[in-house]
C-alpha positions as CSV (number, residue, x, y, z in Angstrom):
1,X,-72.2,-192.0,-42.0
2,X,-75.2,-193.1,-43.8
3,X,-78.3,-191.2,-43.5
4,X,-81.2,-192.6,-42.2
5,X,-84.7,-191.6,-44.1
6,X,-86.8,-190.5,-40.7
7,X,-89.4,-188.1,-39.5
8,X,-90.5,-187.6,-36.0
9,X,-92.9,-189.7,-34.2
10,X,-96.3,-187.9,-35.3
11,X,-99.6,-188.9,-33.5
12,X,-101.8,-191.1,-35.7
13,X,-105.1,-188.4,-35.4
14,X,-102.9,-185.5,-37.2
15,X,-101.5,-187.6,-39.8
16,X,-105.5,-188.9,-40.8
17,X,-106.6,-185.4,-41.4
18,X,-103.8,-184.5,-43.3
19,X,-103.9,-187.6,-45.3
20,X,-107.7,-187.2,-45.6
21,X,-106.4,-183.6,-47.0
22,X,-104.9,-184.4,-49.5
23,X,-106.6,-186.7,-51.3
24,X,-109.6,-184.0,-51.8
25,X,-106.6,-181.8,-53.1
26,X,-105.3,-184.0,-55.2
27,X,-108.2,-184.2,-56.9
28,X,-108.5,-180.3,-58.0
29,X,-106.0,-178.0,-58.6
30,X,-106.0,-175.3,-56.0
31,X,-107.4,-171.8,-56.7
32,X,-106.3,-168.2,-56.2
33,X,-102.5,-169.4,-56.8
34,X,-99.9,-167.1,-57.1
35,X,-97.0,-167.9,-60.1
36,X,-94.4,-166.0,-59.6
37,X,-91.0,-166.9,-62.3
38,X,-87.8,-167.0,-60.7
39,X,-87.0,-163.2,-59.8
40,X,-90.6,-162.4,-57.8
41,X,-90.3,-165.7,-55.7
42,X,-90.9,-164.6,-51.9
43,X,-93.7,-162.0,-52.3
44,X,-96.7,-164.3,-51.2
45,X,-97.2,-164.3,-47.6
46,X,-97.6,-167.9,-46.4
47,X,-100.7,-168.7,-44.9
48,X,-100.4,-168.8,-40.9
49,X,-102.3,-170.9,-38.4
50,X,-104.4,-168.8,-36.3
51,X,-107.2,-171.0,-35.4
52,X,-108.2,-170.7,-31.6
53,X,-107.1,-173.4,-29.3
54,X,-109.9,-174.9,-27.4
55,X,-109.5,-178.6,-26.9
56,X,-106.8,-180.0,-23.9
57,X,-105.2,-181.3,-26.9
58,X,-105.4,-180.0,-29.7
59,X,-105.3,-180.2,-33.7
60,X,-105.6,-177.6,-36.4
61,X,-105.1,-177.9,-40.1
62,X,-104.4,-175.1,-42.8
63,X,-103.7,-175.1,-46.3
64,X,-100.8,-173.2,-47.7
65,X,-100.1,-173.2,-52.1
66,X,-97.6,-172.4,-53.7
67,X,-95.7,-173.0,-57.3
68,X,-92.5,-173.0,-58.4
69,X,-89.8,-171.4,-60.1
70,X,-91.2,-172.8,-63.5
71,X,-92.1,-172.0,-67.0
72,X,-95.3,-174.2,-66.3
73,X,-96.0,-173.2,-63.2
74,X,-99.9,-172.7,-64.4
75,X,-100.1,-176.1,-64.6
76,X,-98.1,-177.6,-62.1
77,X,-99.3,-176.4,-58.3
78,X,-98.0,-177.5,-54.7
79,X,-100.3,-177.2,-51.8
80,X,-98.5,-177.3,-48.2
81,X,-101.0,-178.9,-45.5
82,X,-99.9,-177.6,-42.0
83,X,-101.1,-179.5,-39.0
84,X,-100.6,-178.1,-35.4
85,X,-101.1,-179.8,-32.7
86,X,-100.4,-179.3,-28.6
87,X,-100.7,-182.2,-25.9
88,X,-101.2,-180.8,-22.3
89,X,-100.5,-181.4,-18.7
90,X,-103.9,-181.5,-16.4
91,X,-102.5,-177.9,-15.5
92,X,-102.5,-176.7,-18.6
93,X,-99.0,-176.7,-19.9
94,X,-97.9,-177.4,-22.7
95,X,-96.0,-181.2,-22.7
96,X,-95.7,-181.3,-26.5
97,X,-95.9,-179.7,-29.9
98,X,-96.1,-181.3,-33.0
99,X,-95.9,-179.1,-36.6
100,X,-96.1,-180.9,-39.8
101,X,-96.7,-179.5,-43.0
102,X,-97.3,-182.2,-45.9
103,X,-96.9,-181.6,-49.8
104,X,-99.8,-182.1,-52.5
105,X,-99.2,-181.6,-55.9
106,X,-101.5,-181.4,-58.2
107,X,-100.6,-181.3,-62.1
108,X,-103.0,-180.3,-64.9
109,X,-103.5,-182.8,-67.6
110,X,-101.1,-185.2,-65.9
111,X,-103.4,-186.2,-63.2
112,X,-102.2,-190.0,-62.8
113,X,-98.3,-188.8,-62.3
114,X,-99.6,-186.1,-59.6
115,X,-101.8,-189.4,-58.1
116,X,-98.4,-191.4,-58.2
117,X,-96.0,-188.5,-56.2
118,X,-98.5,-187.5,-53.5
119,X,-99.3,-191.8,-52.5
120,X,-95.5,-192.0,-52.2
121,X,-95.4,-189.1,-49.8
122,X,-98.4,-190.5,-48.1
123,X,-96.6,-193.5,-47.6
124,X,-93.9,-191.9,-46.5
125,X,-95.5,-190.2,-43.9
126,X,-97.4,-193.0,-42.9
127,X,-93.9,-195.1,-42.0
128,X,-93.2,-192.9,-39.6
129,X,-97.0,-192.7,-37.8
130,X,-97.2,-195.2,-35.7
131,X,-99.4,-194.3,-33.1
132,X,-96.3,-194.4,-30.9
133,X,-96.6,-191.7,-27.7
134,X,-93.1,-192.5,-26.6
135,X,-92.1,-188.9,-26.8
136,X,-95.2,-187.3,-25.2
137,X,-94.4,-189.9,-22.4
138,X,-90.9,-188.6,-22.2
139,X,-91.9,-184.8,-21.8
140,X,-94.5,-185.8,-19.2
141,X,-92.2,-187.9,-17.1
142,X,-89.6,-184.9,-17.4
143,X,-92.4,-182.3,-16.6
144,X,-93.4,-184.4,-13.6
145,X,-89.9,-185.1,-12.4
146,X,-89.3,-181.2,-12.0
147,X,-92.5,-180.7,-9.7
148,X,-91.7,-179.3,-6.4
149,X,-88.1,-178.9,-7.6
150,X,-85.7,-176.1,-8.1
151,X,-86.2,-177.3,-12.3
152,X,-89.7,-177.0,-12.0
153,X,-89.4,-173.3,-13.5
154,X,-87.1,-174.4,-16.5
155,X,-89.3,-177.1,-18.1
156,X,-89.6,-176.5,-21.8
157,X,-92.2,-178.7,-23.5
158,X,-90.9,-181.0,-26.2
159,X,-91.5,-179.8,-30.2
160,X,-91.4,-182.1,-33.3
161,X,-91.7,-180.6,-36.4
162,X,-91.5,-181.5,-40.7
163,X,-91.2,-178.7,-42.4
164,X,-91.2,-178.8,-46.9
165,X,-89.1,-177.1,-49.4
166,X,-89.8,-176.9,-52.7
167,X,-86.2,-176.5,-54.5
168,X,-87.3,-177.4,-58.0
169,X,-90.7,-177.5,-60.0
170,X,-91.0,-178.0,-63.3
171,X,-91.9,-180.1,-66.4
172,X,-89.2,-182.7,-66.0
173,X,-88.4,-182.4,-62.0
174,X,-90.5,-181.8,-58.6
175,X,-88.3,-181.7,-55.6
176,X,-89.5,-182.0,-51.7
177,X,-86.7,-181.5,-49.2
178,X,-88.6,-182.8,-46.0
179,X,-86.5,-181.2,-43.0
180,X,-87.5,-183.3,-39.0
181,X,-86.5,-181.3,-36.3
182,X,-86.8,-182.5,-32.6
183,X,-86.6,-180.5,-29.0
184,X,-86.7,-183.5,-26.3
185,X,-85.0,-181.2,-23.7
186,X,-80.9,-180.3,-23.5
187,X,-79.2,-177.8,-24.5
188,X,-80.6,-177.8,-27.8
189,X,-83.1,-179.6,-30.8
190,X,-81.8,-181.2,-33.6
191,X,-82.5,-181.9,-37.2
192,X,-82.0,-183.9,-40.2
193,X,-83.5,-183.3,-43.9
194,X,-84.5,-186.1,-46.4
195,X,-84.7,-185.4,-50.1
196,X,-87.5,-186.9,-52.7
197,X,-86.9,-186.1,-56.0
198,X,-89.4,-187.2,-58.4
199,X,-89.5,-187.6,-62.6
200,X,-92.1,-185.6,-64.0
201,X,-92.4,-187.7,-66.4
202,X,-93.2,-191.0,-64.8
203,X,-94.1,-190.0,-61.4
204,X,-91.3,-192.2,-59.9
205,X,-88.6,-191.2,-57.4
206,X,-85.4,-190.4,-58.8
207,X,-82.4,-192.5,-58.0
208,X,-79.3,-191.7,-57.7
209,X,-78.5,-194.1,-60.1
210,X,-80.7,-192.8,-62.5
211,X,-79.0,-189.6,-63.2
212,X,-76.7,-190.6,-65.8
213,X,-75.7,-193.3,-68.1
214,X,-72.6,-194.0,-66.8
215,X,-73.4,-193.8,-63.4
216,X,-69.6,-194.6,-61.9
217,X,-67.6,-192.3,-64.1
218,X,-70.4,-189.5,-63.1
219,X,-69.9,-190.6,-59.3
220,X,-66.5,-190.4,-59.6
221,X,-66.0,-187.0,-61.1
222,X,-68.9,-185.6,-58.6
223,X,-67.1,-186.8,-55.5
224,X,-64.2,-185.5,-56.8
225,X,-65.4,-181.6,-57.7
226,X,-66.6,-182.4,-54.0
227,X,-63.3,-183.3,-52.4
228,X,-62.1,-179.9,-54.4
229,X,-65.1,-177.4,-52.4
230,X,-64.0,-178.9,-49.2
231,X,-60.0,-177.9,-49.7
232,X,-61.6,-174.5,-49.9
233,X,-61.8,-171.7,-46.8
234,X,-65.3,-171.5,-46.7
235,X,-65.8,-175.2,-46.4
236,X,-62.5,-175.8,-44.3
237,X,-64.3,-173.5,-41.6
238,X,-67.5,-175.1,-41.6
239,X,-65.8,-179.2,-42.0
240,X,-64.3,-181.3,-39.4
241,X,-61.7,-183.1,-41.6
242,X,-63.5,-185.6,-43.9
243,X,-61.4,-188.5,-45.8
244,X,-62.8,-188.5,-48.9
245,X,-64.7,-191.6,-47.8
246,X,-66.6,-189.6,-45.5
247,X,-67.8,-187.6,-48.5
248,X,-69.3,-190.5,-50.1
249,X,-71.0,-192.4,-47.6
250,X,-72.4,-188.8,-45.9
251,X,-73.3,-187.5,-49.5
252,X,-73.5,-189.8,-52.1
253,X,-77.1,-191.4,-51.0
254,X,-80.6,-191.2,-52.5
255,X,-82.2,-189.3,-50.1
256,X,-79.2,-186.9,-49.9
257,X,-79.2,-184.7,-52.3
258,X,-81.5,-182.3,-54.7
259,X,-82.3,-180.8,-57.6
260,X,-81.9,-177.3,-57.2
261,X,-82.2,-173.6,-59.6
262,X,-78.3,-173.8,-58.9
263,X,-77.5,-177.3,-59.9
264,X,-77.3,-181.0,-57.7
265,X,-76.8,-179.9,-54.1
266,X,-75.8,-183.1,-52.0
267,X,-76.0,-182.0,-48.4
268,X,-75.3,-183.6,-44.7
269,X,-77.1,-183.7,-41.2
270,X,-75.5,-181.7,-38.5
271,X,-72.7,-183.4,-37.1
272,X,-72.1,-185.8,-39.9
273,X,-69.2,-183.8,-41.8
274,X,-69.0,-180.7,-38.8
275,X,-70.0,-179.6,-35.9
276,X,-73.7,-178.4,-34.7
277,X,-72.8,-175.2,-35.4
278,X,-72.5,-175.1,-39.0
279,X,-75.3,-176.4,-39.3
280,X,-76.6,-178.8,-42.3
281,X,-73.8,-178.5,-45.1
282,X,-74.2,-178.9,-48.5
283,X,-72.1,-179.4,-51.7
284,X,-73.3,-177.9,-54.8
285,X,-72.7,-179.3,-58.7
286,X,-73.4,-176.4,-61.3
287,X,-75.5,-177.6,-64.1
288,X,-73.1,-177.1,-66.4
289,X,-70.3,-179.2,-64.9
290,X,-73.2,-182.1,-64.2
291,X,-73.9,-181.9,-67.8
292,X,-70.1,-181.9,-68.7
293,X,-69.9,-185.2,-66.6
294,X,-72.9,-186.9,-68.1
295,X,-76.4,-185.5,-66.4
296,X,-78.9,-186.9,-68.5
297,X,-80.8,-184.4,-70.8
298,X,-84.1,-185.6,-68.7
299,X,-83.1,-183.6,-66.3
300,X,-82.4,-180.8,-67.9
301,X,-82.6,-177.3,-66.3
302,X,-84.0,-174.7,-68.3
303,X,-84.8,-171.5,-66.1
304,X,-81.8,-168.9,-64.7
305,X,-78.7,-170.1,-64.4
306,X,-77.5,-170.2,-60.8
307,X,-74.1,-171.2,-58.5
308,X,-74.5,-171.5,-55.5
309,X,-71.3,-170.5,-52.8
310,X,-71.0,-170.3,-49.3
311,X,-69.1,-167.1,-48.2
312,X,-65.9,-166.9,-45.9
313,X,-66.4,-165.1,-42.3
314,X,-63.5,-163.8,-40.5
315,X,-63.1,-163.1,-36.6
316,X,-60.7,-161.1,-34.6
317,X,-60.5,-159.5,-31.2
318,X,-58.2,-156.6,-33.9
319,X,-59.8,-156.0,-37.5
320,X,-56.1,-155.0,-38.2
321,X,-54.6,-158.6,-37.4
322,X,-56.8,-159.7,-40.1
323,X,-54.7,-160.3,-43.9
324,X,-57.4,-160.5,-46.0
325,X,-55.6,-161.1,-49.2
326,X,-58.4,-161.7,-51.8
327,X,-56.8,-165.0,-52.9
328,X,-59.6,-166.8,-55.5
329,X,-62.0,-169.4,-54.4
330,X,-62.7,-169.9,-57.9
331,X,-62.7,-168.4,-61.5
332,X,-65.4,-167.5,-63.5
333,X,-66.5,-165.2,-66.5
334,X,-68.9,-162.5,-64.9
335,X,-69.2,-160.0,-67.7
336,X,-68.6,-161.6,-70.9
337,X,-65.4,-160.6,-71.9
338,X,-64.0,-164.2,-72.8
339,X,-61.6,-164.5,-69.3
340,X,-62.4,-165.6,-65.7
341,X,-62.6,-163.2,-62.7
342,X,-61.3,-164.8,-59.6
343,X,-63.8,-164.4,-57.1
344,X,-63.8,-164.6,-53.0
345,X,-66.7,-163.1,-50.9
346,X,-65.9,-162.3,-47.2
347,X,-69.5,-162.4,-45.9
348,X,-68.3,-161.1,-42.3
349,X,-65.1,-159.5,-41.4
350,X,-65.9,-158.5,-37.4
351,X,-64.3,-156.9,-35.1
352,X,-64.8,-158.7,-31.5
353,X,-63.7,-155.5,-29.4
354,X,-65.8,-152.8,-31.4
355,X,-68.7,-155.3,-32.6
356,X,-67.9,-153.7,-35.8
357,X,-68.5,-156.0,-39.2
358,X,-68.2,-154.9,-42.8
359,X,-68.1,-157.5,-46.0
360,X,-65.5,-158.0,-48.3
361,X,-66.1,-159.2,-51.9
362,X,-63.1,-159.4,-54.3
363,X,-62.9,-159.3,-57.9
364,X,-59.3,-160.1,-59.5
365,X,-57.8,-159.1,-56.3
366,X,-59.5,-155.7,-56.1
367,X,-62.2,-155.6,-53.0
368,X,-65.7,-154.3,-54.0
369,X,-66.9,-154.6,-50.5
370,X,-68.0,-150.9,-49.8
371,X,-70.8,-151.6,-53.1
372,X,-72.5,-154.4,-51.3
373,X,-72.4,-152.4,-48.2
374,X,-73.8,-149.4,-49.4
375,X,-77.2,-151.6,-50.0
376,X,-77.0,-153.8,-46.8
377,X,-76.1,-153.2,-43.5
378,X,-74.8,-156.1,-41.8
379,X,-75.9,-154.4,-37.8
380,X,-79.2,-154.8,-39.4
381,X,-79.9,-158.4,-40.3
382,X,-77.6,-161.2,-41.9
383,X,-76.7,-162.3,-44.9
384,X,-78.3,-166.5,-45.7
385,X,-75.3,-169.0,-45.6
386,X,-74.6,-169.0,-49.4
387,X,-74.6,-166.5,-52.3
388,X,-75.2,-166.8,-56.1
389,X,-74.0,-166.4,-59.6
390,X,-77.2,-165.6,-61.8
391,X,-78.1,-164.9,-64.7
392,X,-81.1,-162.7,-65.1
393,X,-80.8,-162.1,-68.6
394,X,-79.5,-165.1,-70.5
395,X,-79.6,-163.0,-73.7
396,X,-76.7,-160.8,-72.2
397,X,-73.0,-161.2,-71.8
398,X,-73.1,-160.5,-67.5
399,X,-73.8,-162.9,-64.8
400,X,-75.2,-160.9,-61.8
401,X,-74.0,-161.7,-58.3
402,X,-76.5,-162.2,-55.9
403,X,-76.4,-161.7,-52.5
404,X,-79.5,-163.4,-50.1
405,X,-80.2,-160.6,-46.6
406,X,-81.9,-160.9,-44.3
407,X,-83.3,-157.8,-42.5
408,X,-84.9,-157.1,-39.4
409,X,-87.8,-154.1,-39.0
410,X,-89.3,-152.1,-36.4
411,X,-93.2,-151.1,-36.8
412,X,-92.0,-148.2,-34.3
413,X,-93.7,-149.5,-31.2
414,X,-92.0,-149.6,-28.0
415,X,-91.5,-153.5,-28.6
416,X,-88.8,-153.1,-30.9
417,X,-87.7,-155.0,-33.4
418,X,-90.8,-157.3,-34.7
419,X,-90.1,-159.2,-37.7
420,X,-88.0,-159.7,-40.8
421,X,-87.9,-159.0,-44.7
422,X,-85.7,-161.5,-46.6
423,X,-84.2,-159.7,-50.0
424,X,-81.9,-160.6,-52.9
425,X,-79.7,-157.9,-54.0
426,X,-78.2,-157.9,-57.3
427,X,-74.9,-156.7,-58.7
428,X,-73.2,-157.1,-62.4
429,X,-69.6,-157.0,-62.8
430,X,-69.3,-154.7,-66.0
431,X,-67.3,-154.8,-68.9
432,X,-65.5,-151.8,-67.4
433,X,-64.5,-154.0,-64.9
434,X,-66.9,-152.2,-62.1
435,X,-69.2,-153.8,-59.8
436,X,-72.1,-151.6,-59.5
437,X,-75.8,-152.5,-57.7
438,X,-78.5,-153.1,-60.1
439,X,-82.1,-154.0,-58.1
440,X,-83.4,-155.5,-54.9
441,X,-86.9,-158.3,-55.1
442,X,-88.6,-159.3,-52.4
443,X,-87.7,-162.8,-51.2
444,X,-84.6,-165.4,-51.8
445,X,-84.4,-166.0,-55.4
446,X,-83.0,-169.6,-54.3
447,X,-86.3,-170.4,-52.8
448,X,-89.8,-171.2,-54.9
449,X,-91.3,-171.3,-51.5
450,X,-91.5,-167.8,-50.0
451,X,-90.4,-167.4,-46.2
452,X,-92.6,-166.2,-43.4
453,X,-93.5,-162.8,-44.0
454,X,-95.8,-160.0,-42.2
């Protein structure tokens, strides 16, 4: 099960003009950028390609910046560099579409580390450009092969993309997750994400092996909080049944995991630990317990605390077959009063026969579901795969629970639905022992890089 670093086949021309990019921003820090702290992230619109196509193939570059959830986030900018580019039949169609966007930091007063990251990612890219037009042969010989056929009406041109997420940026950390994703015909694409995580301090990539002093006994007690998460529901439903081997060698690599706002998040390809349909899968160590098992205080974390959780979904053709009995996933202290709350989050109970859903979210055994759904309507949009613990106010007692939605929205046209607002909802747990709503923001709280927006 070990991951392989790779990125699609990209053609040689793109790659130039985004390398040729970057190096002019790398040089000065980009203007007009937005810093949002950790609860406005997700209220810049990205910047979208809308250049005219005029060329039988062609290429179009845009510049996208952005910065982090950071308390030096003036200093410290990203800039995403988006390359489009279509290669055509003699007909016009479309025979493939290749979409990269490429990172460029650029980091005042430390401009030699900034110089460091962005050659390695240049480098990176660079492996994988090869001036290799094996795929664009493929979708050609596949669009020709349908000609005059009863397929000729269901070719779908090929797609390659790279997309960037920026998970952490600040003075001691600045993480890329580089997600590949491939359509090359069948049912469906596929995709695979590689992690560079780089020191701050020295510009270098950061090993695994790096990240504490005693690297085994930190190993060790990861893999084993690990093998704990994966004896849980929400795991069991998304798993095949890893050995605890299969853990390891799926999670345990260099290019496999991230620093995150909610702790070290090791995560797997589709299919490695489960099947297509759950997607990527990912394994999350708080802070706290990385610290407990020997993090090194160079890669401290010093913005909101976070914990990140997937949620349990439950199906049945009868809501009332369904036992939902509230039993803990874990424990922890949500409003400061010295004990524990056991908590388990039913992201979707649904009801096959009436296409009904609600959402279920216990507390000590007591279900708080009809709060959260008072603010969001799951007919409406859909809840991200995880939720959080956060605390918004380190100088209280409460730890908010946060809850990541995703809503659709009508501009009232006869077209329907046309777009989507992404929003994190907030709730605190009171002393009272009441969960009550608090505040909605714009954007996942999760994410320093906002989604697409209108």
């Amino acid at each position: 099960m070990k991951k392989k670093n790779r990125l699609p086949i990209l053609p040689a021309a793109a790659l130039l003009v985004v390398f040729l990019s970057a190096c002019a921003a790398a040089d000065t820090p980009p203007s007009g950028t937005a810093t949002p702290d950790a609860s406005q992230s997700g209220t810049d619109e990205n910047v979208k390609d809308t250049a005219e196509k005029t060329d039988e193939n062609d290429t179009n570059v845009t510049d996208e910046n952005i910065s982090g959830t950071s308390n030096s986030a003036d200093r410290i900018q990203v800039t995403i560099q988006k390359t489009h580019e279509e290669f055509k039949a003699d007909d016009g169609t479309i025979l493939l579409t290749n979409d990269t966007e490429m990172p460029v930091v650029t980091i005042q007063g430390a401009e030699d580390i900034a110089a460091r990251i962005n050659q390695d990612i240049e480098e990176y890219y660079a492996a994988f450009s090869d001036d290799d037009d094996e795929v664009l042969e493929w979708a050609r010989s596949d669009y020709e092969g349908r000609q005059g056929t009863d397929e000729e009406a269901w070719f779908n041109g090929y797609t390659q993309d790279v997309t960037v997420s920026v998970t952490r940026m600040d003075d001691q950390v600045l993480t890329y997750k580089l997600t590949a994703g491939a359509y090359t015909g069948g049912a469906h694409g596929n995709y695979s994400s590689v992690a560079k995580n780089y020191d701050m301090a020295t510009g270098e990539l950061i090993r695994f092996e790096d990240l504490a002093d005693d690297i085994s006994r930190f190993h060790a007690a990861a893999l084993d909080y690990v093998v704990n998460l994966a004896e849980t529901p929400s795991y069991k439903e998304r798993l095949f049944e890893p050995t605890k081997a299969d853990l390891d060698s799926a999670l345990f690599q260099t290019g496999s995991w991230v620093f995150t706002g909610s702790g070290i998040r090791f995560f797997s390809d589709p299919y490695a630990l489960g099947p297509y349909s759950s997607g990527e899968i990912g394994f999350t160590l708080p802070y706290e317990k990385a610290y407990e098992i020997g993090l090194k205080d160079a890669y401290r974390y010093t913005g909101n605390f976070m914990e990140e959780h997937y949620y349990t979904s439950q199906y049945d053709a009868n809501m009332e077959n369904i036992a939902l009995d509230g039993e803990p996933e874990y424990y922890f202290d949500l409003n400061g009063d010295g004990t524990e709350e056991g908590i388990a989050f039913y992201g979707y109970v649904y009801d096959a026969g009436s296409e009904d859903g609600k959402i279920s979210l216990y507390i000590d055994g007591t279900d708080w579901g009809d709060v959260v759904h008072a603010q969001i309507d799951p007919a409406n949009g859909y809840l991200d795969e995880t939720y959080l613990l956060y605390d918004e106010a380190p100088s209280d007692d409460l730890t908010e629970i946060a809850v990541l939605f995703t809503e659709f929205y009508d501009d009232g046209s006869d077209s329907g639905i046309t777009g989507r607002h992404y929003y994190t909802y907030l709730f605190q747990y009171t002393p009272e022992k009441e969960l009550k709503f608090t505040k909605r923001l714009d954007g996942y709280i999760t994410n320093p890089l906002p989604p697409d927006t209108p």
